[in-house]
C-alpha positions in Angstrom: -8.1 -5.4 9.6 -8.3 -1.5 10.0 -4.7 0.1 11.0 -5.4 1.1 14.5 -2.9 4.0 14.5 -5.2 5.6 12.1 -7.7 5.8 15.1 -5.8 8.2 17.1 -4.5 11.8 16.2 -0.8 10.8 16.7 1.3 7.2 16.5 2.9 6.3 19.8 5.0 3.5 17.3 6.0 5.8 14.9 5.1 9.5 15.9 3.8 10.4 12.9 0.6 12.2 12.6 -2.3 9.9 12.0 -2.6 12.2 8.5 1.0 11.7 7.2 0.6 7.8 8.0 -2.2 7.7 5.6 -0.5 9.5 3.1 2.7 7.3 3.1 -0.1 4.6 2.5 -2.0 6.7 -0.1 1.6 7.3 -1.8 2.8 3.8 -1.4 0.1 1.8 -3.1 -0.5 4.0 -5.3 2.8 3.6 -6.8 2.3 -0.3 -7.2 -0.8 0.7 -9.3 0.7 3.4 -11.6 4.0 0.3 -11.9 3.4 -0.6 -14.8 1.9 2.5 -16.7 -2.0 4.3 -16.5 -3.9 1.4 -14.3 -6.7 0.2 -15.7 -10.7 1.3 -13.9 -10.4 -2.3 -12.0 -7.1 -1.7 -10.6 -7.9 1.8 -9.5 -11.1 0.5 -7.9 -9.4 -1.9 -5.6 -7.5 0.8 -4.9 -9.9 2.9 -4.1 -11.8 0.3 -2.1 -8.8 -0.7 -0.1 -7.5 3.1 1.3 -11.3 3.5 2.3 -11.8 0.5 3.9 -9.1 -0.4 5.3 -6.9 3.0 5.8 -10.3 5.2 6.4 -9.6 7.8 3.5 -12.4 9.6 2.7 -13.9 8.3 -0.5 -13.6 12.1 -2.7 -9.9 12.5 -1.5 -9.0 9.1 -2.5 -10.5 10.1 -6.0 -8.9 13.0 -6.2 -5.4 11.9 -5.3 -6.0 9.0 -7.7 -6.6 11.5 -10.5 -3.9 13.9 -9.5 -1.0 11.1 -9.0 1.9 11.5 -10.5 4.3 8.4 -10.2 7.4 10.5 -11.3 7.1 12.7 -8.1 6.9 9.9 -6.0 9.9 8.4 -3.9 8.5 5.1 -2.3 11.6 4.4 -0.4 11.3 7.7 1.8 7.5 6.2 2.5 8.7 2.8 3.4 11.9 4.3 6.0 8.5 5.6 7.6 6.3 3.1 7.4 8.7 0.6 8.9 7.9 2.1 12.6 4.5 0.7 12.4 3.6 -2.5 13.9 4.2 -6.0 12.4 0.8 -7.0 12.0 0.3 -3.4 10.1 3.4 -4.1 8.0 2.1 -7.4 6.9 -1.0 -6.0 6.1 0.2 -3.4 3.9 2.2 -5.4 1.8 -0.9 -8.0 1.8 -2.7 -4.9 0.2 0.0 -4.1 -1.9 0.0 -7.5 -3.5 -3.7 -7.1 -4.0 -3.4 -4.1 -5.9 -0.4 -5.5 -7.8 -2.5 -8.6 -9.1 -5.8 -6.5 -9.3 -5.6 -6.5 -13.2 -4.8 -10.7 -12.9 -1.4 -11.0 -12.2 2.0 -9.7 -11.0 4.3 -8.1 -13.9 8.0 -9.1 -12.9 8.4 -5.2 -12.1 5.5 -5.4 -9.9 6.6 -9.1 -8.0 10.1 -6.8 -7.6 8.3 -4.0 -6.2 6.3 -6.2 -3.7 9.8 -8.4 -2.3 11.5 -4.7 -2.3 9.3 -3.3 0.2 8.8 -6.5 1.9 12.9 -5.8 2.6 12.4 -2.1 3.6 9.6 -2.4 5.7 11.6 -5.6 7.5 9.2 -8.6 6.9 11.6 -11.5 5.6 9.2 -14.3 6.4 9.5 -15.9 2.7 6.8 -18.5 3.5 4.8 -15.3 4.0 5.5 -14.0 0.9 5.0 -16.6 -1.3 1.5 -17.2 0.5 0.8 -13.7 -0.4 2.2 -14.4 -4.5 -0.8 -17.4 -4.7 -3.3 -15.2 -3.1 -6.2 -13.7 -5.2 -7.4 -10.1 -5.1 -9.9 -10.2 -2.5 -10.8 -6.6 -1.6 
């Protein structure tokens, strides 16, 4: 599923710029990859894979934002308050892709399973049979 309010210049949900959506998304799942220290090549691959498939980066700015990240300049709470204007089925995608990422490298640390129900809260999807489908599924991307 491709976010459709990346399509246009402006989101009529959210009214954010079509550019600061993507990098709330850049920011966000980026964070889930750095969790639990330097991600390994596979984990920043997904990564990768996912915010150009899915979120339409272009493929050199997602490599250099993934080299130039720094997790300790990073406030993931400020992205989620945004992100939680965007549809439901967006929502639920995003944290599908955050899982993915999270379990990228085989599984979920604890910090990382936190991470993933904490933004499930912020971004309002309490649908715990949701969830836990998401915890059993594998990394797809």
């Amino acid at each position: 599923m491709f976010f459709d309010l990346f399509r246009s210049r402006q989101s009529q949900a959210s009214q954010l710029s079509r550019d600061r959506l993507q990098e709330l998304v850049l920011h966000f799942l980026m964070q889930m990859a750095w969790l639990d220290g330097q991600p390994d090549e596979r984990k920043k691959e997904l990564l990768s894979k996912i915010l150009v498939q899915v979120y339409r980066f272009d493929k050199e700015t997602v490599h250099r934002k993934i080299d130039a990240f720094d997790p300790a300049h990073q406030d993931s709470h400020l992205a989620l308050g945004a992100l939680r204007a965007l549809p439901v089925g967006e929502r639920v995608q995003l944290l599908r892709d955050l899982w993915a990422v999270a379990i990228a490298d085989g599984r979920a640390a604890e910090r990382e399973q936190a991470l993933f129900y904490r933004a499930a809260k912020l971004l309002d999807i309490e649908d715990n049979d949701f969830l836990e489908k998401c915890i059993k599924v594998k990394a797809e991307h």
